[in-house]
C-alpha positions as YAML, in Angstrom:
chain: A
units: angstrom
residues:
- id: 1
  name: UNK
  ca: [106.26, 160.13, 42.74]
- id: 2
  name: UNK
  ca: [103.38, 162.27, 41.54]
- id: 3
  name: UNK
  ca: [104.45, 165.62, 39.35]
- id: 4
  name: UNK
  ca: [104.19, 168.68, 41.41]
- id: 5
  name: UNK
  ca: [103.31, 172.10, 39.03]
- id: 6
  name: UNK
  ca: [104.41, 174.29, 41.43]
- id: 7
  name: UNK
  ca: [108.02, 174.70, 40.22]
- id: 8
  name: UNK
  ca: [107.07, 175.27, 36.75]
- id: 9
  name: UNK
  ca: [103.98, 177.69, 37.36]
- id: 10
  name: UNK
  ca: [106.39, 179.54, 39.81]
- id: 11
  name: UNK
  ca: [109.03, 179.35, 36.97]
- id: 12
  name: UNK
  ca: [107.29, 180.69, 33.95]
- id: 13
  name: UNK
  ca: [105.40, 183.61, 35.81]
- id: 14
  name: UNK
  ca: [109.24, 184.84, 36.99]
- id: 15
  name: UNK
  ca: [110.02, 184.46, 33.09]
- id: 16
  name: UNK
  ca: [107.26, 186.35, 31.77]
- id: 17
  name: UNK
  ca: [107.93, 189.15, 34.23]
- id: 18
  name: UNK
  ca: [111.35, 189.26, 33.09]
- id: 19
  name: UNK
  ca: [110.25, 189.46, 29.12]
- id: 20
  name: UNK
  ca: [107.84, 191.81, 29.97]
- id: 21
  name: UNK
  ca: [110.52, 194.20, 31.93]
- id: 22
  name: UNK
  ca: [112.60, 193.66, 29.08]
- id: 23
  name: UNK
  ca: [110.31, 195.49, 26.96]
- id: 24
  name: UNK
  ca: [109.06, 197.90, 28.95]
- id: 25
  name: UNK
  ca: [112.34, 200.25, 29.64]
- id: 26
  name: UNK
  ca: [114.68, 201.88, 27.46]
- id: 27
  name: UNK
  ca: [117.57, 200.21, 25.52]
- id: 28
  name: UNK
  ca: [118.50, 199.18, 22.00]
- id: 29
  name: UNK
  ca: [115.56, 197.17, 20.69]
- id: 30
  name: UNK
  ca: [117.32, 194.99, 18.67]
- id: 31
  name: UNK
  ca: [118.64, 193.55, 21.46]
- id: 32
  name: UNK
  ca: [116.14, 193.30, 24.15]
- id: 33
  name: UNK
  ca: [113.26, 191.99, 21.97]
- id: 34
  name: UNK
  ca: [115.17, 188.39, 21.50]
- id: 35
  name: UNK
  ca: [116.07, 188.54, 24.99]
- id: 36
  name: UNK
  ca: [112.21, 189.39, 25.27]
- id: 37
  name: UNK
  ca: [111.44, 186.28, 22.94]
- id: 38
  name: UNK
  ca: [113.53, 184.42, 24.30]
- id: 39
  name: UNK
  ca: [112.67, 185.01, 28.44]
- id: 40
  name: UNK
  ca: [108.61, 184.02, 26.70]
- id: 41
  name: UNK
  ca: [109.50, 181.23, 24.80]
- id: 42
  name: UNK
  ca: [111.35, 179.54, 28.18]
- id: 43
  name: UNK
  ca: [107.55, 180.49, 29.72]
- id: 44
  name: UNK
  ca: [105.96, 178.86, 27.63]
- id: 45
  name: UNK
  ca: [107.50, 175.63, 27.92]
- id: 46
  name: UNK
  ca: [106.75, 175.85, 31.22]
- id: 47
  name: UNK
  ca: [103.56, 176.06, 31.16]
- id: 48
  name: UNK
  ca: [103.03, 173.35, 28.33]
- id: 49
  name: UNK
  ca: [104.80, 171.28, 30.56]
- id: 50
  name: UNK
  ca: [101.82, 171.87, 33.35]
- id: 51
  name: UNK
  ca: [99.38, 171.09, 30.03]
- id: 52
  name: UNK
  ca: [101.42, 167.80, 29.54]
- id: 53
  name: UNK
  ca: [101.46, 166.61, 33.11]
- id: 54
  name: UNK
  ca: [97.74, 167.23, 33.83]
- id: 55
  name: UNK
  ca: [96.87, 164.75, 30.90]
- id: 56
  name: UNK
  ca: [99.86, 162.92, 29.65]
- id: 57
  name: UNK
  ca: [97.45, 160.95, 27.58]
- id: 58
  name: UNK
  ca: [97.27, 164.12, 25.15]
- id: 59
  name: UNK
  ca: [100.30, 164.17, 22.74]
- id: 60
  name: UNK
  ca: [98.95, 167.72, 21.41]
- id: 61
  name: UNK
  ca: [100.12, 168.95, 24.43]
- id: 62
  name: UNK
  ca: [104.10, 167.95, 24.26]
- id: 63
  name: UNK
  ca: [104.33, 168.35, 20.59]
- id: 64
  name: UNK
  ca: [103.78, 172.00, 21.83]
- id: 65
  name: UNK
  ca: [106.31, 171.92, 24.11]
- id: 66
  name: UNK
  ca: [108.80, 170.43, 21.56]
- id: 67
  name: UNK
  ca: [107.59, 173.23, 19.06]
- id: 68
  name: UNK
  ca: [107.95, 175.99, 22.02]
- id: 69
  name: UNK
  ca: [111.48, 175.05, 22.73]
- id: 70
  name: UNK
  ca: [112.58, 174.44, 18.68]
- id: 71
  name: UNK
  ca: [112.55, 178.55, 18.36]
- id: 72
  name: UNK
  ca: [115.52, 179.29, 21.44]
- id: 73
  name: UNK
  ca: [118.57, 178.52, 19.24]
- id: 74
  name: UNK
  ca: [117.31, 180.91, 16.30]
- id: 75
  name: UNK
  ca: [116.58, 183.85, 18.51]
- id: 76
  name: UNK
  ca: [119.57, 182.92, 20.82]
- id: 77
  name: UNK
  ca: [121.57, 183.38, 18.29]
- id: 78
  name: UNK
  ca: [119.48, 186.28, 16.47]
- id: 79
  name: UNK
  ca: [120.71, 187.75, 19.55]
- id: 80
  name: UNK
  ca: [124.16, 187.17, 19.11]
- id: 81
  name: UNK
  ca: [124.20, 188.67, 15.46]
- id: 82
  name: UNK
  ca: [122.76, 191.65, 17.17]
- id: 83
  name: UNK
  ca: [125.90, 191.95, 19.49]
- id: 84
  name: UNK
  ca: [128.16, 191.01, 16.98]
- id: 85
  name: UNK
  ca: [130.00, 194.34, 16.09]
- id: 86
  name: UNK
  ca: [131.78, 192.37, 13.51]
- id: 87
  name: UNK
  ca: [128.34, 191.83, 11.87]
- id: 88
  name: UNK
  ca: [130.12, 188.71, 10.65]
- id: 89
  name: UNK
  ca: [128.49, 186.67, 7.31]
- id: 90
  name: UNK
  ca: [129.06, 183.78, 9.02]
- id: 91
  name: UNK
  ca: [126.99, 184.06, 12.38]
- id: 92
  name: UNK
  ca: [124.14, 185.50, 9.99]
- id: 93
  name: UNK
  ca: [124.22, 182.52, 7.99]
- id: 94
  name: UNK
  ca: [124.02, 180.15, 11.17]
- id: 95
  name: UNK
  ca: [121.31, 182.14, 12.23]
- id: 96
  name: UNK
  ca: [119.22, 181.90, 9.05]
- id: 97
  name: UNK
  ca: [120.32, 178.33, 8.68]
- id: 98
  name: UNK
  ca: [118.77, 177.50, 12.13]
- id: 99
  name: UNK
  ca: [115.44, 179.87, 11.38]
- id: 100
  name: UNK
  ca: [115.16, 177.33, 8.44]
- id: 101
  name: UNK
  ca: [115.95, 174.17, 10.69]
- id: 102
  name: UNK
  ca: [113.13, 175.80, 13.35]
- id: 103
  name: UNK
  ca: [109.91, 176.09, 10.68]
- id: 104
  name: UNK
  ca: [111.11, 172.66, 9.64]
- id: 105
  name: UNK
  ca: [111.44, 170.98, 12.84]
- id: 106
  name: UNK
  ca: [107.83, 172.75, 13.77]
- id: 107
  name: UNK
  ca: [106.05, 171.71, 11.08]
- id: 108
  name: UNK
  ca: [107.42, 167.90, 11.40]
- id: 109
  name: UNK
  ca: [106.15, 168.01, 14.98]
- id: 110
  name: UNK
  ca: [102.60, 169.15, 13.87]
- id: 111
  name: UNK
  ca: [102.22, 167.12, 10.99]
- id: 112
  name: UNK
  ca: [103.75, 164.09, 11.96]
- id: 113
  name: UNK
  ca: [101.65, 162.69, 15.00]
- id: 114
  name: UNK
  ca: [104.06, 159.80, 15.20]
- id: 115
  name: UNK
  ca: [107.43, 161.82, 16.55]
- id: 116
  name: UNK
  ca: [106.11, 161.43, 20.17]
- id: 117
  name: UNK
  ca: [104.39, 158.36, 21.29]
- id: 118
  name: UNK
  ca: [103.97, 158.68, 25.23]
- id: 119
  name: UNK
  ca: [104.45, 161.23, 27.91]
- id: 120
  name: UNK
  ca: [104.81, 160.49, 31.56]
- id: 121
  name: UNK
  ca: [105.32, 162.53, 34.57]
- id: 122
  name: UNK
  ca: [106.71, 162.38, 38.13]
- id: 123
  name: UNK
  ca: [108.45, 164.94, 40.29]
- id: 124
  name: UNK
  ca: [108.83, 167.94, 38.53]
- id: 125
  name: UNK
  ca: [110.27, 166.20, 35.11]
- id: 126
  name: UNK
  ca: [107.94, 165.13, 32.19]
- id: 127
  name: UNK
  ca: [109.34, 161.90, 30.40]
- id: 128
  name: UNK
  ca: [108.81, 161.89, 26.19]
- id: 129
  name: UNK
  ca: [108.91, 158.71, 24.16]
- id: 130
  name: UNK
  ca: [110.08, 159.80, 20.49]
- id: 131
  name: UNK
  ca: [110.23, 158.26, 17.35]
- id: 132
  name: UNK
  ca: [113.91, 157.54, 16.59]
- id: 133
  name: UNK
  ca: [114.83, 159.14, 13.80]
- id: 134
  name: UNK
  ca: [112.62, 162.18, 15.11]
- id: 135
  name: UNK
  ca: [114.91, 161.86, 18.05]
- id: 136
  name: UNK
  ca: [118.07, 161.89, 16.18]
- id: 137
  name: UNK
  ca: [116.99, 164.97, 13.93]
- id: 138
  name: UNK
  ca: [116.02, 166.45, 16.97]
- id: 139
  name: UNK
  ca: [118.89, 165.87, 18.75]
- id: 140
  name: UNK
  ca: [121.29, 167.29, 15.97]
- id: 141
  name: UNK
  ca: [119.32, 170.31, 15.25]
- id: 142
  name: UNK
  ca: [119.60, 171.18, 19.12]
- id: 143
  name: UNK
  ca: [122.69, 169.94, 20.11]
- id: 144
  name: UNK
  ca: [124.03, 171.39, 17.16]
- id: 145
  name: UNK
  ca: [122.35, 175.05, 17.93]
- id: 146
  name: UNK
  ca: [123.44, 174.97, 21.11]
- id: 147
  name: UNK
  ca: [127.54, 175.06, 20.10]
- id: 148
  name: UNK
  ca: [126.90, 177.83, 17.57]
- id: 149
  name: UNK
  ca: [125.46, 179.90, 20.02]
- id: 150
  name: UNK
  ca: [128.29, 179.49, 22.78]
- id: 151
  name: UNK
  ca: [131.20, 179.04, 20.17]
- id: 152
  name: UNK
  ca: [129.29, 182.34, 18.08]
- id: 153
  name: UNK
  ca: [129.14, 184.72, 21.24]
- id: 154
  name: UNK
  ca: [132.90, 183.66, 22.22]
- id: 155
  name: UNK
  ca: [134.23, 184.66, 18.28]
- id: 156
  name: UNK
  ca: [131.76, 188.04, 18.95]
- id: 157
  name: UNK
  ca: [133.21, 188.50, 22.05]
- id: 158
  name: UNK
  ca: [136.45, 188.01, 21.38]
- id: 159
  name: UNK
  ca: [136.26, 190.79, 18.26]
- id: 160
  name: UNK
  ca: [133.93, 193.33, 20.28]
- id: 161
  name: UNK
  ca: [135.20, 196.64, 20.93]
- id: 162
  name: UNK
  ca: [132.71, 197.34, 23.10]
- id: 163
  name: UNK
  ca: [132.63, 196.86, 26.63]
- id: 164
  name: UNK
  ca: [129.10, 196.58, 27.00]
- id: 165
  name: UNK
  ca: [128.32, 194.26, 23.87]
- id: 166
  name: UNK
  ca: [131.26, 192.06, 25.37]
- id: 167
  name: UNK
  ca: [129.63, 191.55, 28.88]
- id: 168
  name: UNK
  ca: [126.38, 190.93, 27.32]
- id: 169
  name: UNK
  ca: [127.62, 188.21, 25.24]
- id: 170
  name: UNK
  ca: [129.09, 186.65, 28.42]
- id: 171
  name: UNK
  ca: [125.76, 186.47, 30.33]
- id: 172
  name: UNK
  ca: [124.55, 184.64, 27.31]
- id: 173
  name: UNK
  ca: [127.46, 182.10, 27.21]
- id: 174
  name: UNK
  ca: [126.70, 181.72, 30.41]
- id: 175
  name: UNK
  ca: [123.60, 181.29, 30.95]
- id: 176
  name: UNK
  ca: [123.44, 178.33, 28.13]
- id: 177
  name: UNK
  ca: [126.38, 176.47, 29.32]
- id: 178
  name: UNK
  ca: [124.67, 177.11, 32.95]
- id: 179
  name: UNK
  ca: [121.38, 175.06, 31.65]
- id: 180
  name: UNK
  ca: [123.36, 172.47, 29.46]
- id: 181
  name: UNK
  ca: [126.06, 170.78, 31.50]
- id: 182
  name: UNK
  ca: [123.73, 170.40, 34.85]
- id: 183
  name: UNK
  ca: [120.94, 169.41, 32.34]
- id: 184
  name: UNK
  ca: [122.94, 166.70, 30.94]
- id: 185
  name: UNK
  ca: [124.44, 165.57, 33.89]
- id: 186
  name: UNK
  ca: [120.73, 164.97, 35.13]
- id: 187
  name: UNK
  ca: [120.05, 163.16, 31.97]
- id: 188
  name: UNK
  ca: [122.81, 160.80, 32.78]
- id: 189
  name: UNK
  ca: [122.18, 160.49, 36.36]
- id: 190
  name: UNK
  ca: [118.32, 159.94, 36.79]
- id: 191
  name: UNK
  ca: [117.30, 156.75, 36.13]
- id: 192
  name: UNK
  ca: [114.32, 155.96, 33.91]
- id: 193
  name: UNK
  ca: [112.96, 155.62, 30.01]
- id: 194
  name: UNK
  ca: [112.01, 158.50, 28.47]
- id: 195
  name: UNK
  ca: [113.86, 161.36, 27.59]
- id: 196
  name: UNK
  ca: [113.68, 163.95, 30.46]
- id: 197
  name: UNK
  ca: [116.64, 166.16, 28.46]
- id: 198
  name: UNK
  ca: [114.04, 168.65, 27.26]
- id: 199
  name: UNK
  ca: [112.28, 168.98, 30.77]
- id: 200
  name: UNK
  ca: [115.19, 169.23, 32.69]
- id: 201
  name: UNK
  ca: [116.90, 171.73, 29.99]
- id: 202
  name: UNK
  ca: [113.85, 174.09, 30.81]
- id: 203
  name: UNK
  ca: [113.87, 174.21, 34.30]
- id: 204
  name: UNK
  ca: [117.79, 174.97, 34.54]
- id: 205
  name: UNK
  ca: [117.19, 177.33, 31.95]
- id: 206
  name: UNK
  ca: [115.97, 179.84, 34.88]
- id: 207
  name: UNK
  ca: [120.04, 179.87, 35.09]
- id: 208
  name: UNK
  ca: [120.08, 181.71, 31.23]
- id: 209
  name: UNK
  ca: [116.89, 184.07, 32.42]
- id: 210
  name: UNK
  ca: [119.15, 185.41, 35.18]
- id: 211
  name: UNK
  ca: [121.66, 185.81, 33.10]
- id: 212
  name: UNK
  ca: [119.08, 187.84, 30.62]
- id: 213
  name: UNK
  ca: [118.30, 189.97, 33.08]
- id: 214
  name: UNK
  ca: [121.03, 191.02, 34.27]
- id: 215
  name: UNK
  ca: [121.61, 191.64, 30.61]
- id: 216
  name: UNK
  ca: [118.56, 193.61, 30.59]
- id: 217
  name: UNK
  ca: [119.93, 196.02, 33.45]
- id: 218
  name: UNK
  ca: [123.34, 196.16, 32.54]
- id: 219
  name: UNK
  ca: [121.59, 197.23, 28.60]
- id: 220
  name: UNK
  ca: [118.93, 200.07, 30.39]
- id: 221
  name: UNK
  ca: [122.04, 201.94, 32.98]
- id: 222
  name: UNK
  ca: [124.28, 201.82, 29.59]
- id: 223
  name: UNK
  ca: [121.01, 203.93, 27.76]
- id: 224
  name: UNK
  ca: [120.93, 205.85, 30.84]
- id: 225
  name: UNK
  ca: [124.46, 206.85, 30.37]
- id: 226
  name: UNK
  ca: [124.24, 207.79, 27.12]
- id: 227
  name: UNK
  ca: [120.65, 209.79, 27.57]
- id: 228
  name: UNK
  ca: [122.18, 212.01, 30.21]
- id: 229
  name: UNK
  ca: [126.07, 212.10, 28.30]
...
């Protein structure tokens, strides 16, 4: 069946509205601006994904995608050290670790023309071909991100003496295992070669951008209190 834009478009304008009004009210910047990044970065694979799908033919187009969606587990969890009133070692480690893992996943994907050999399209999913062992790196790294930023915000959580920092960490937890499970349930289910993980990771992901902004609001009536305390 022939790929339809429409969700994706529709998609990534809702998520740059909700980066923008992330930004543009008050609250503590440390935490909004990776929510900010974050709500962009989910955009932006969106619209790659339109780039991909109008010419599938043009591999410069999904290694973008690929290099979009490397940078959500560093900022997801630069987002969790920021919440973490422990201000752990540990969670700032992982997060360095994965900033590391990020510039060297990128620059793989841009140097290497090899990791992805074909792109196809139907529905609203876009199919990749990879090179194995770019597939298995791949697969590690993200995987692997994923689980520190769901078992990190549960340790933060856990230890967080405040209320607010607490319930924040719980629309995050949320909002990833809300894109992962029904992603990889699709994965399983849908017939077909090609691996439609990434593209069907990004469009349940508008699951985590609800959850971010209702972070967002929860974050500006808890400055609100404190302006007018």
């Amino acid at each position: 069946m022939a790929y339809s834009p429409i969700l994706a478009i529709v998609t990534g304008v809702l998520e740059v509205a909700a980066g923008v009004y992330a930004l543009a009210g008050p609250g503590r910047k440390p935490i909004l601006r990776p929510v900010a990044i974050i709500l962009f970065l989910l955009a932006g694979y969106q619209l790659a994904e339109v780039a991909v799908c109008s010419n599938p033919a043009a591999l410069a187009y999904s290694r973008l995608a690929y290099v979009v969606i490397t940078w959500l587990p560093p900022y997801a969890l630069r987002l969790v050290v920021a919440l973490d009133g422990r201000r752990g070692r540990v969670l700032r480690t992982a997060a360095l670790v994965y900033y590391a893992a990020a510039a060297a996943m990128s620059l793989w994907i841009l140097a290497d023309h090899g990791v992805i050999t074909r792109s196809i399209c139907d529905l609203i999913t876009a199919r990749y071909f990879q090179a194995t062992t770019f597939a298995v790196a791949y697969g590690l790294f993200f995987q692997s991100s994923l689980l520190w930023i769901v078992f990190g915000a549960g340790l933060a959580m856990a230890a967080a003496g405040d209320a607010v920092a607490r319930k924040h960490l719980a629309n995050l937890q949320l909002g990833i295992l809300g894109f992962m499970f029904p992603a990889i349930a699709v994965r399983v289910l849908v017939a077909g070669s090609g691996d439609i993980l990434p593209s069907a990771m990004c469009h349940f992901a508008l699951i985590l951008a609800a959850s971010l902004v209702a972070l967002v609001v929860r974050e500006r009536r808890s400055a609100g209190r404190m302006a007018s305390a």
